[in-house]
N, C-alpha and C positions, 0 to 999 in steps of 0.2 A: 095479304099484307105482311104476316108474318115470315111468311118468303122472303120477300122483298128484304125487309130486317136483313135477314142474312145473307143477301148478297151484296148489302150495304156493309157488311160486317169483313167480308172478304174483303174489301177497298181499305177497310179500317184497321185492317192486322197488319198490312205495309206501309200507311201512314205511321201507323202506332210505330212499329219497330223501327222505321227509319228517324221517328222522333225521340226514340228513346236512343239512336245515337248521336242526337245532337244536344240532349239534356243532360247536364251533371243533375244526380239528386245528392240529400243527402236524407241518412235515415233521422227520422224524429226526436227531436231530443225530449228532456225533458219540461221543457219552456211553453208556456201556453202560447207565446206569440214569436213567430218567427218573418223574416223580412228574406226577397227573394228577391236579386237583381240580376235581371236578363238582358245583356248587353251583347255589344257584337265590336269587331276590329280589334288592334292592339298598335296602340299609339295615336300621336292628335291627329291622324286623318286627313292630313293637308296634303295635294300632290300626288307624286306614283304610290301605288298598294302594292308593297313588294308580291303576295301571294297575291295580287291579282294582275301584276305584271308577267308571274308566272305562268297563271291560268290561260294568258291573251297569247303567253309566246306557245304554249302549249296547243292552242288552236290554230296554228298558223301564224300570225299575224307578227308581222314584220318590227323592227325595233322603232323606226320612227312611228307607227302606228299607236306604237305601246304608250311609247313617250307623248304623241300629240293627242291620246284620250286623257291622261293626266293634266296637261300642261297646257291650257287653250289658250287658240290663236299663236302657237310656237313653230320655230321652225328647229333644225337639228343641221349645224354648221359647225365648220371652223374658225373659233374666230380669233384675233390676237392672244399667244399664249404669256407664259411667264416663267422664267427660268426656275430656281429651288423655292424649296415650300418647305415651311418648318411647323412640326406635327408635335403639343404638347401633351408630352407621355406623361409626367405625374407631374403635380402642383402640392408645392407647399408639402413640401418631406423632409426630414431631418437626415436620412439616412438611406441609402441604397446598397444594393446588394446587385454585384454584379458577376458571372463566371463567365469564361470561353464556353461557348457550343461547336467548339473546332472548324475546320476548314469548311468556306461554302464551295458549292458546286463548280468545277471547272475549278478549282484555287490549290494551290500547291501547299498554302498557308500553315501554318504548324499550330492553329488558335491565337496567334499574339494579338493583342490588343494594346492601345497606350493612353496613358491619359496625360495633358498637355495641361501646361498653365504659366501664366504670368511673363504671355508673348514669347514663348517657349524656350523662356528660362527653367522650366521646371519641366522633368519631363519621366514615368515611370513606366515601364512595360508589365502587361500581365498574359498567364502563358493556362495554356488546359489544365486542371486540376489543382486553378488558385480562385477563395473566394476575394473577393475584394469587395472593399464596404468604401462608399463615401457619407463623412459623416458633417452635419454641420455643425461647429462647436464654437461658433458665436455669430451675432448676424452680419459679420463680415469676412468671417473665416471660413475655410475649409481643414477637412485632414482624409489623407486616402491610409486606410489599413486592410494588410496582406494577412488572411488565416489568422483576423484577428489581434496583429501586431501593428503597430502605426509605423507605417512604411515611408511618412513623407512628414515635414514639419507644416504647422497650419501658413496659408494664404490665401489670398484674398482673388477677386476679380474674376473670370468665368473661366469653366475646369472645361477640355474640351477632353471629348474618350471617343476614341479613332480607331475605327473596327473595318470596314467596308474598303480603306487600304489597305490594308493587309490582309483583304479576301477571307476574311472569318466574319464568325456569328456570334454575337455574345445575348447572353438569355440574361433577363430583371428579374431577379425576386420576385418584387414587390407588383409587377406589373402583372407576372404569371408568363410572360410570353416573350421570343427572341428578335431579334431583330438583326437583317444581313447591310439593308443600301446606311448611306451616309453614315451622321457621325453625330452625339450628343454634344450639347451644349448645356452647363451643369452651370442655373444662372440664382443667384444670390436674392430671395425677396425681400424689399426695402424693409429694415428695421425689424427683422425675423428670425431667429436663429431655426431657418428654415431655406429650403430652395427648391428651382423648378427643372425638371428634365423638359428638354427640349430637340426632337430629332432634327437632325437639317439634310435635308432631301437633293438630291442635285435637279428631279425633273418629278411633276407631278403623276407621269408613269409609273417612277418607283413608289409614289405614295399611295396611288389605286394598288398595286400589288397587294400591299398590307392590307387592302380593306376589307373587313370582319362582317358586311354587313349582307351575303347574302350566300345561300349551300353552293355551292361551288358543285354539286352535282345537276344543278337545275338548267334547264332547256338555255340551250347556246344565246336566246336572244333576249331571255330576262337577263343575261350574265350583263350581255352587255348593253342595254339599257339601265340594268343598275351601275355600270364601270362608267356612264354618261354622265348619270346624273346626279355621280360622285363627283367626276369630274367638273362639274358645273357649279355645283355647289360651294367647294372647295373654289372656287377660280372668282365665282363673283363675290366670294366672302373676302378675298386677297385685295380686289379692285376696289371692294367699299369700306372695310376695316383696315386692311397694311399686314404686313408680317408681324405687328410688335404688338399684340391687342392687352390690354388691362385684363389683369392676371393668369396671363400665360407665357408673354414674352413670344406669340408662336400666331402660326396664323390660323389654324384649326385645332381644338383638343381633338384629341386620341380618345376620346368616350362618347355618348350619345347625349352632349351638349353639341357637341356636331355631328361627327360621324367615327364610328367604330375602327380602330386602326391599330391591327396585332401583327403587325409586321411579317416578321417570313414564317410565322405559323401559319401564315393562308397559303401562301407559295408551298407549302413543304406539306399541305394535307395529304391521306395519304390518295392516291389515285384518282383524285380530282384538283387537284393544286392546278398543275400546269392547266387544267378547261379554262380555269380562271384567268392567269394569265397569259393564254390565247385569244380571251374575249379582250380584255383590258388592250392588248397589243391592237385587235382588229379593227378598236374604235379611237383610238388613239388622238388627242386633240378634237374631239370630236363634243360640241356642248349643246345644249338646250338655248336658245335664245328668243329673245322678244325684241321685235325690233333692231334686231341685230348684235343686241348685248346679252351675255349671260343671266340668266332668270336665276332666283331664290330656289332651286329645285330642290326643296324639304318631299322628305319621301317616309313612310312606315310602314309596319311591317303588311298588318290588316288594316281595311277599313270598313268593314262591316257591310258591304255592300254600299258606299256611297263615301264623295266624298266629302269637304268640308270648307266652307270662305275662308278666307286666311283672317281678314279681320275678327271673324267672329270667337275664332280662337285664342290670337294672341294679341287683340283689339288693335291693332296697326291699320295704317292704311290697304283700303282695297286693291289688292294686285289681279291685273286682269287675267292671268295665267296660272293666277290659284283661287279657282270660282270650282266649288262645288259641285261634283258630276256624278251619273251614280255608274258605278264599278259591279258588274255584276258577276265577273269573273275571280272578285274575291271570293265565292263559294265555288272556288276551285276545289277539287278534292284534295284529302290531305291537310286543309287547312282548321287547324286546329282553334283559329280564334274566328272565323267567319261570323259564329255565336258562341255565346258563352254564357255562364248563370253563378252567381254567389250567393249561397244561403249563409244569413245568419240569424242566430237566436236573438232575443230579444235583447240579453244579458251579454250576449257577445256583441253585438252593435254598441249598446250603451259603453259599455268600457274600452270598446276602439278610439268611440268617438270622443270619449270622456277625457281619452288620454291627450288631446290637443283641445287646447281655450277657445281654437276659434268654432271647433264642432263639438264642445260640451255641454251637453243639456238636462245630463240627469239621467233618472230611465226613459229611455225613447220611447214612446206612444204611435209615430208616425214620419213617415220621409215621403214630403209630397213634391216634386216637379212643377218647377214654375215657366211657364212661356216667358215668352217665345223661347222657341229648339232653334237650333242650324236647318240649315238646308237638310241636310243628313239626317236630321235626329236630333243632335248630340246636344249634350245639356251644355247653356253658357253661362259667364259670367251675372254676375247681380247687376240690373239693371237699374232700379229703383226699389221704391219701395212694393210694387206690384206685378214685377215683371223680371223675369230670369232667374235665373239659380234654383237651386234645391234649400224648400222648408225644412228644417227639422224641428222637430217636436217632441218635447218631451216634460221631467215632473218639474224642470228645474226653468223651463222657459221655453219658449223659439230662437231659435237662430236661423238667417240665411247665407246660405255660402256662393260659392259657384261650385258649377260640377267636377272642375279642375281638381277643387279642395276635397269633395267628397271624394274626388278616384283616390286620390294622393294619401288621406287620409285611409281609406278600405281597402289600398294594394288593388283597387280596380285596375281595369285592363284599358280602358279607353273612358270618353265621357260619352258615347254610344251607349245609355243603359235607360231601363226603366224600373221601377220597384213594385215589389205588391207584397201584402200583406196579409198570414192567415194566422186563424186561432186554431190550435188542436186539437180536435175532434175526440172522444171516448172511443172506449173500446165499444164492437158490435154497430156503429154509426153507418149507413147505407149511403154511399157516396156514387153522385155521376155526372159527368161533364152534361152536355148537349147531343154526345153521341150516344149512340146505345149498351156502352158498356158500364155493367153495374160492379160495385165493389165494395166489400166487408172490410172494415177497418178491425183489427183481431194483432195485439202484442206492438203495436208501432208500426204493421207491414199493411197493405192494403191488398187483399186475396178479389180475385174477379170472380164473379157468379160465372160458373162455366156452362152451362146452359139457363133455358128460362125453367124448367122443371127444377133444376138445382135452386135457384135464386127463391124459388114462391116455398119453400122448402124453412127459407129463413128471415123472410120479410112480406111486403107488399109494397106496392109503387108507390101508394102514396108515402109511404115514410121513405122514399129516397129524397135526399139532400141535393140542392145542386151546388155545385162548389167551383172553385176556377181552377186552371189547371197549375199553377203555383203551389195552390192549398191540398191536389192530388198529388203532385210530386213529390211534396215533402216528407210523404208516406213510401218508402221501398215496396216493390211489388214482388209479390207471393204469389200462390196458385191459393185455388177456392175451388170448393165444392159442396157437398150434402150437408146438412146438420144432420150432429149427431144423435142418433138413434133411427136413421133412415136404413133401407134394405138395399141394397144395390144386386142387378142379376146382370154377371158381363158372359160376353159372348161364348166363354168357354162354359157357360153352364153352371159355374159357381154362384154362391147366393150369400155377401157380405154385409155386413152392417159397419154401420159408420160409428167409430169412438174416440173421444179424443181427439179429429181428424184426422185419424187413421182408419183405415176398412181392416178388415177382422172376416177372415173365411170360417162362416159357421160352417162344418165341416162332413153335416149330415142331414136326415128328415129329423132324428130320431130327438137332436140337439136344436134343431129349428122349433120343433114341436114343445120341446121340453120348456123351452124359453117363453112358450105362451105365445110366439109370434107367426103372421100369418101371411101364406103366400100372396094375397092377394094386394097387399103392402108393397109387394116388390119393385122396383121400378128394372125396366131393360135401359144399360147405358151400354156404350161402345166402351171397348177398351182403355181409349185416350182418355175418356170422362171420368172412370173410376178411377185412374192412377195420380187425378191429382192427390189422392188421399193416398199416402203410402201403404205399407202390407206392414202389417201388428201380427201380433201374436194368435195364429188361430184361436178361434169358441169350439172348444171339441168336450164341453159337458155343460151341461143346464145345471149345475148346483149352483152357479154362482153367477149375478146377473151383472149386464152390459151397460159401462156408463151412456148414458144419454137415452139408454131406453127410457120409456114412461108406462109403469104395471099399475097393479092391481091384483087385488084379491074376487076373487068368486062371488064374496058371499058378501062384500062393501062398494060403493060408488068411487068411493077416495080413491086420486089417481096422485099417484107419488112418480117422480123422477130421479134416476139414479145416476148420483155424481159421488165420484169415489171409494165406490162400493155399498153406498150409505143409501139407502131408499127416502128421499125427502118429499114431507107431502105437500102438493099443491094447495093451497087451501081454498080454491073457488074454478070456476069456469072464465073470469077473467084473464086471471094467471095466467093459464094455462093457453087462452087463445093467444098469448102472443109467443109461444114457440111455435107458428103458426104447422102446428101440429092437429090431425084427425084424431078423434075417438077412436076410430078403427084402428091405430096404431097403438093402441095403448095394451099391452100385452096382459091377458090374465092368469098368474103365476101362485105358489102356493105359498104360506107362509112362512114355511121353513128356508123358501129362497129369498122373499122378503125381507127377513132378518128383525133387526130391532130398528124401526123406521127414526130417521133423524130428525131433524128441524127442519121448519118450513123453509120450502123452496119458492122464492120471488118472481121479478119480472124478468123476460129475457133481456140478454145485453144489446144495447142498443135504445129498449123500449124507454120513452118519454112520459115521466109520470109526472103529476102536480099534486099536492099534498093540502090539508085541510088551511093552513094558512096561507096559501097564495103561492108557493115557493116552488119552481118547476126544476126537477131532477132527470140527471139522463143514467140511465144504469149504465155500469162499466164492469168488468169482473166481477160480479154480483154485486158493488159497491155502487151506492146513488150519490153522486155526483151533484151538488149544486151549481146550476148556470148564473150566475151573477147577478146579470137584468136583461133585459131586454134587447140591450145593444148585443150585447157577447150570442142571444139566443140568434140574432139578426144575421152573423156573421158568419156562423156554424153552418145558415143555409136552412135553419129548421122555416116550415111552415105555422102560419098563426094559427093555433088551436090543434096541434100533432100531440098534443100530451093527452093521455089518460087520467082522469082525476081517479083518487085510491085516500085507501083510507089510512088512517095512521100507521094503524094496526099493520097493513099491508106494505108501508114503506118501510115499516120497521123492520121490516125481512130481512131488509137490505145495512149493511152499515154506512154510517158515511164516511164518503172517498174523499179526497183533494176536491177542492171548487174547482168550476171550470172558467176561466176569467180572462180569461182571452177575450151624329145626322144621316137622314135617309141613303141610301146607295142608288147609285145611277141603273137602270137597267140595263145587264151584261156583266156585272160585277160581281167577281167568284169571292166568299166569304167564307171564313168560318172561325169560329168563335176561340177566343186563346184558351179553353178548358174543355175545348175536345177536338177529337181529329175527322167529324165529318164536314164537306164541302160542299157548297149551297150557289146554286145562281141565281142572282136576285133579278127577276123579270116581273112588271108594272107592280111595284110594293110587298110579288109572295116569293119567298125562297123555295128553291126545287133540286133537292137532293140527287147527288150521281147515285145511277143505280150500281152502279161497280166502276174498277179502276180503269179499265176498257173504255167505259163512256165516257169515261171522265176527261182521257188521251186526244179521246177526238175532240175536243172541244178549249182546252186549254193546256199549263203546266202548271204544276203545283208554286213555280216561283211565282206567280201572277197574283196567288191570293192575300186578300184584303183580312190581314189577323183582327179582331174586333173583338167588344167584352159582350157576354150574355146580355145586357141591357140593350143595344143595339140591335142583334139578331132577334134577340124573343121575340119583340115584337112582327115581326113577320110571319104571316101565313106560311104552312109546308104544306107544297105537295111534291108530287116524285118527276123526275128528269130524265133521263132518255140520252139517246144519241145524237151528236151534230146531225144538221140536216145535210142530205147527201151522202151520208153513213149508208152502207148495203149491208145488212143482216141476213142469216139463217134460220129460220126456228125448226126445232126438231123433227115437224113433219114434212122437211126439207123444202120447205118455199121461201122464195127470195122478195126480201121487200128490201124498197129505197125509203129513206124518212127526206119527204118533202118539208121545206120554210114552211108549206101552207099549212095552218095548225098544228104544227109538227106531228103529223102525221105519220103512218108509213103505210107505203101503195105497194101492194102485192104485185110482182111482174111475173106475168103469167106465165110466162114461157122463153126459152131460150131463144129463138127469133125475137123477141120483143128486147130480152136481154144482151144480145147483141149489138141488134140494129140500135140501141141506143148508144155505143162505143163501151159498156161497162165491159171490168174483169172481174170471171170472179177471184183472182188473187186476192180481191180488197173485200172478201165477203166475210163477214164474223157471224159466226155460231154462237148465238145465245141462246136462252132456256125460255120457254114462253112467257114467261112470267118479266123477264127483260123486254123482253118486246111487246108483250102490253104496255107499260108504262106509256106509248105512242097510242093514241087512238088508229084505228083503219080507217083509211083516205080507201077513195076509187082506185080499182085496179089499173093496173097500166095495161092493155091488150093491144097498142100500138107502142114502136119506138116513138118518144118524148124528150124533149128536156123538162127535167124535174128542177122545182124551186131550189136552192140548195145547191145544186152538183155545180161544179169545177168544169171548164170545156175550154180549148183550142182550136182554133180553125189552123188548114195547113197555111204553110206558107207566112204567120204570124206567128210572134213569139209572144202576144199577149195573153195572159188568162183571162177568161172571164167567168164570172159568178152569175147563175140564173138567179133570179131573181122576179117576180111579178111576170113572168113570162117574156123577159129581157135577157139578151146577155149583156149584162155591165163589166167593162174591160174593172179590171181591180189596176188601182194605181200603180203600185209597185211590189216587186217582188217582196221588200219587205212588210206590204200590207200586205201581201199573199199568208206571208208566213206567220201571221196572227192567229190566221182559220185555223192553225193546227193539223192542214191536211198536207198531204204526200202528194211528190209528184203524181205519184203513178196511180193518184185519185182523179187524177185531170180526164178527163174523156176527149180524145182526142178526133175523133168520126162520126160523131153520132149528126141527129138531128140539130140543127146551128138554128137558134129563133133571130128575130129582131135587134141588132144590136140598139142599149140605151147609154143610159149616162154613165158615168164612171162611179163604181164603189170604193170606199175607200178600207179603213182594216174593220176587225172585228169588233160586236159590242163586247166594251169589259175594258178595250186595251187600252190605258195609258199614255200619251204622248208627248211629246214636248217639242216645241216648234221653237224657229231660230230667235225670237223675240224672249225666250226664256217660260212664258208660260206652259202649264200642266193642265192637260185636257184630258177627261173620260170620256171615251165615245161610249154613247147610246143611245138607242134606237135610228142610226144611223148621222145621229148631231153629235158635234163636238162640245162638252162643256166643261166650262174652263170652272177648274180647282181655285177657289179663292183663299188664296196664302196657304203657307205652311200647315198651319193648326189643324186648318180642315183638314190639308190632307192627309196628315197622322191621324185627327181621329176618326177617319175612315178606316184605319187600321192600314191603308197603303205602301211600301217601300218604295225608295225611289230608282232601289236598285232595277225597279219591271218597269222605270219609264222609257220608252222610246224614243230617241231622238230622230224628228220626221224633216224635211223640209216643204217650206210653205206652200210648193205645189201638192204636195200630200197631206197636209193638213185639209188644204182649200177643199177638197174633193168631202168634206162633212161641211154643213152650214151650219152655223155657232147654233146652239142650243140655252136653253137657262143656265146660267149662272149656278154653281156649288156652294154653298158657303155661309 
């Protein structure tokens, strides 16, 4: 079994690092309680997912495709255009600042520029290497000044500045960016000694040009899926609002109150501009519609894997073309918001949230999540008094918000979050998920026991913690190894001790001996195992003894510990068992190395004591720690009755430090828990661990899995997992076995005529170690060609697959339920022995679906059962980004099952 562990452990080092780069941490503050939200997307979620726009064109998939997975029931048409569009560039400014950017491309221009007024009675030109300022100096007036001189007397009524005649570019200050098509219109706000820039466009072409809102290096057909459903956007906003909208005067801003618009800074990028403007030319009048008319076509950036009803966001009415769908091609690569995570301290949330009335409560205690979520996820508005928004809790009261207010208030990324909450653990604390990796909590950093020899070196099982993975991450990760005063012997023959964690080359017998310490002590590590401990200062004399060794005298019992140089004595056999430390280690040395022995030496860091009046303390840097009550001891992970009782006398060792004050799963359904990285299939009520990452390939993808909290999973029986059925293995003493459906088994094939004539290759044959291929019990041998329960087969002349099964081949519905099984073509057996064709299979247990009536179904045990609402299916820990969309002849092929929920 302890094999097994570690090739459990191999599967876990590349979940571990591929999760350690989708996790921001942040290292531990000082704050006993810290709050940790793991959210996903970037923006409200409605519509196309720029980066999973990109992700779909990056796989192929064509621009109406792109656009009709966002936008359902759409089509992509021409439909009646509209001549100029006017895009408002700043609102409500006193003042602008304007220069030449000189001639645009193809222009002979010399920079001039003019600005026009009062039906062009007034009229001033400005030329390359002049600032010019518009100022407004009363709320009916104007004045234009040249390098700071007033170049025009004040007037009234709207300034127009004419650039794009005269084939130049003039750059905004205030805006940051230039601008080449049309011409401003500089409009006065009612009763303001203020006004609004206003660009006026001659054709919506030039206004996509300018548009800011997507890399310009990205694949040809996100470009122009998003140059679409700008355009559409922009076009039905014109047909239902007008050119002149309340406080703009314009018919779209220029910011991401509509859409992003930097004029010939996008034209002019450097060696992606023109892609840009090739895509924008290519789709040209070209919009999204329903029904024949231009649709709402809101778009952002990420959506976290799904995406969002438009009522539930901006409480409007339901549009049937912005219905929630899940986007799986947001975890495109490259995408930086797919997931995301914001830690804050305790003290840092209270004063975010303090600093606005509607989310001040004091010191926060708690941020809980109210139902109902979206479709998606994503936190919504307050519904009542019992339903929606986010609780806050704190000394000053509760308050509820909506999620909007929480992002808006915390610089959140989207309303896609969840929150969890951990208290800070001491120093020496034994911390572990559900996987099997342990960790020393040691300065703020979390060090992993590098083997099981190293780990029993400094604790025992049962004093490990289990903790969620929020409460592990909040700890940066270190390397861990030996306590000190351990011997390490690495491969080159050297014989080190551990101090300080650091290794120390004793550098002789002469120096070994001298030390009083003995070979028999020694442990053999590899290389890689010692270096977590870096290289100190060689021991090349025994006059002076080694911190963390544990001596003694000859001619005394007393076993003293040395920290510092200082020989401190143990005062008991209690003590002492918990540097889970041997007598035999205890080195016998003479007095004169001994020295002048110090003050009693206490419990090890980490150890859990309880003192004569009730009071339970955790050691930390030799300082005992009070835990507060009950709750706080609850939270840490400790177990009931982990504490040592001791006696006064013995806690007095110690000084005191700081208090420390801080539904079932369907059968087929891959799990695993959010505070650790092993993966589990849940088959009739017991979860069954992959035996490595190999097993795990054949049988599903890691996007499939159901993230859940330790409460859900514990309870589940474990036993170990294996290979999909139909998998062909090797084991070392080269014989070839198939794992049969029939008790998942695997049937030794005796022979290459057998393996043959049954159509196998062995291309598809994997080498594992015996100990992987036990996990399978031995089924009867195969000594004829068979179909086996499990395998993939084809007859000629049909392009159906079929699944054995019960000694049937069942045609599988469709290729897309094919591609559930997780098997390869060239897993198909295309010659072998053909049995009885049966009834049709449909996809695998585990998968997800969703049929045209909108319900979500888990298949298992070959029935379909329908997910009842939302709630349940988050708290199955499910995304909805791994639902499937089937149609209802591929649904029909599972008969309904119980109900979920």
């Amino acid at each position: 079994m302890r094999r097994l562990c570690r090739a459990v452990r191999r599967a876990i080092l590349v979940i571990s690092f591929l999760a350690a780069l989708l996790v921001h941490t942040t290292p531990a503050s000082a704050a006993s309680v810290g709050f940790r939200f793991d959210g996903g997307g970037w923006g409200h979620g409605l519509g196309m997912g720029q980066w999973g726009a990109k992700g779909q064109a990056d796989t192929g998939r064509s621009v109406s495709q792109i656009l009709q997975s966002y936008y359902q029931g759409t089509t992509v048409g021409t439909p009646a255009g509209r001549g100029s569009i006017r895009v408002g560039v700043l609102q409500n400014v006193s003042t602008v600042t304007i220069r030449s950017a000189g001639a645009a491309p193809g222009s002979s221009s010399n920079g001039r520029f003019a600005f026009g007024w009062g039906n062009g009675s007034g009229h001033l030109d400005g030329y390359a290497n002049e600032t010019w300022e518009i100022r407004a100096v009363s709320a009916t007036s104007f004045q234009l000044f040249k390098n700071g001189t007033a170049a025009s007397p004040s007037f009234g009524g709207v300034l127009h500045v004419d650039y794009d005649w005269y084939g130049s570019i003039i750059s905004v200050s205030e805006t940051g960016h230039q601008y080449r098509h049309g011409f401003f219109d500089v409009v006065h706000r009612s009763g303001a000694s203020a006004f609004d820039v206003v660009a006026q466009l001659a054709s919506y072409t030039d206004y996509l040009y300018g548009l800011g809102e997507m890399p310009s290096s990205w694949h040809v057909n996100a470009l122009r899926a998003q140059a679409i459903a700008g355009y559409t956007y922009a076009l039905e906003k014109a047909q239902r609002l007008g050119d002149f909208r309340s406080g703009c005067a314009c018919t779209v801003f220029a910011s991401t109150l509509d859409q992003a618009y930097i004029g010939w800074d996008k034209e002019a990028e450097a060696t992606y501009g023109p892609r840009w403007v090739d895509a924008v030319n290519s789709v040209a009048g070209q919009a999204v519609l329903y029904n024949g008319a231009p649709i709402q076509a809101l778009y952002s950036s990420s959506t976290g894997g799904h995406t969002e009803d438009n009522e539930f966001v901006f409480g409007s009415s339901p549009l049937p073309y912005l219905r929630g769908v899940p986007d799986p091609s947001d975890a495109t690569p490259g995408n930086p918001n797919h997931t995301w995570a914001a830690d804050f301290s305790a003290n840092d949330l209270s004063a975010r949230l303090n600093a606005n009335s509607a989310t001040a409560v004091g010191t926060v205690t708690d941020v809980q999540i109210v139902s109902p979520l979206g479709v998606s996820g994503r936190v919504g508005r307050v519904v009542d008094d019992t339903h929606g928004g986010v609780r806050l809790i704190g000394s000053s009261g509760t308050k509820r918000v909506s999620g909007s207010t929480l992002q808006s208030v915390l610089g959140l990324k989207s309303t896609l979050f969840r929150v969890s909450k951990d208290v800070q653990h001491p120093n020496g604390a034994i911390l572990k998920g559900p996987g099997p990796t342990v960790w020393v909590l040691r300065d703020g950093a979390r060090w992993p026991a590098w083997n099981e020899s190293a780990f029993f070196t400094r604790g025992s099982y049962s004093e490990m913690l289990s903790v969620t993975d929020a409460t592990l991450m909040q700890y940066p990760q270190a390397g861990a190894g030996f306590r000190d005063g351990v011997l390490l012997l690495t491969p080159d023959g050297k014989v080190w001790i551990v101090s300080n964690r650091q290794r120390r080359h004793i550098t002789s017998d002469a120096v070994m001996s001298g030390l009083g310490l003995s070979y028999s002590n020694v442990r053999h590590v590899d290389e890689s195992t010692a270096a977590v401990h870096p290289q100190g200062s060689p021991v090349s004399s025994s006059s002076s003894l080694v911190d963390g060794m544990f001596v003694k005298l000859a001619a005394s019992p007393r076993v003293y510990l040395i920290r510092g140089g200082v020989a401190h004595y143990v005062a008991h056999d209690g003590i002492f068992k918990t540097y889970r430390a041997s007598y035999a280690e205890v080195a016998t040395v003479s007095s004169t190395q001994l020295g002048v022995p110090g003050d009693g030496a206490g419990f090890r860091d980490g150890t859990l004591i309880r003192t004569g009046d009730g009071q339970v303390w955790a050691i930390s840097d030799s300082q005992r720690r009070h835990i507060a009550n009950q709750s706080v001891y609850d939270s840490l992970g400790y177990r009931s009755g982990a504490w040592i009782q001791v006696s006064d006398a013995d806690a007095a060792l110690h000084p005191v430090g700081p208090a420390i004050n801080g539904g079932p799963h369907p059968n087929g359904a891959l799990v695993k828990a959010n505070n650790g990285p092993t993966v589990w299939v849940v088959v009739d009520g017991t979860r069954y661990p992959f035996s490595d990452e190999q097993a795990f390939f054949t049988r599903a993808s890691y996007a499939e899995l159901a993230v859940v909290s330790p409460q859900v999973l514990n309870p589940l029986p474990v036993l170990s997992l294996g290979w999909r059925p139909g998998s062909l293995i090797r084991t070392p003493d080269g014989r070839v076995w198939i794992i049969s459906a029939d008790h998942d088994a695997r049937r030794h094939i005796q022979n290459d005529t057998v393996f043959s004539g049954m159509g196998l290759s062995y291309s598809n044959v994997r080498n594992v170690s015996f100990l992987d291929a036990a996990v399978h019990p031995e089924g009867a041998p195969l000594s004829a060609a068979a179909a086996v329960d499990g395998m993939f087969m084809r007859r000629s002349n049909d392009a159906r697959i079929f699944l054995i099964s019960g000694g049937r081949a069942r045609p599988v519905v469709s290729a897309t339920a094919f591609a559930s099984y997780r098997a390869s073509d060239g897993e198909i057996v295309n010659n072998g022995p053909f049995p009885a064709e049966g009834v049709v299979v449909g996809f695998r247990d585990g998968t997800l679906i969703m049929t045209n009536a909108g319900r979500v179904y888990a298949i298992a045990d070959g029935a379909k059962r329908w997910i009842q609402g939302d709630a349940v299916f988050h708290s199955l820990g499910y995304d909805y980004a791994d639902v499937i969309r089937v149609t209802d002849a591929e649904a029909a092929a599972h008969p309904d099952g119980a109900v979920i929920g």
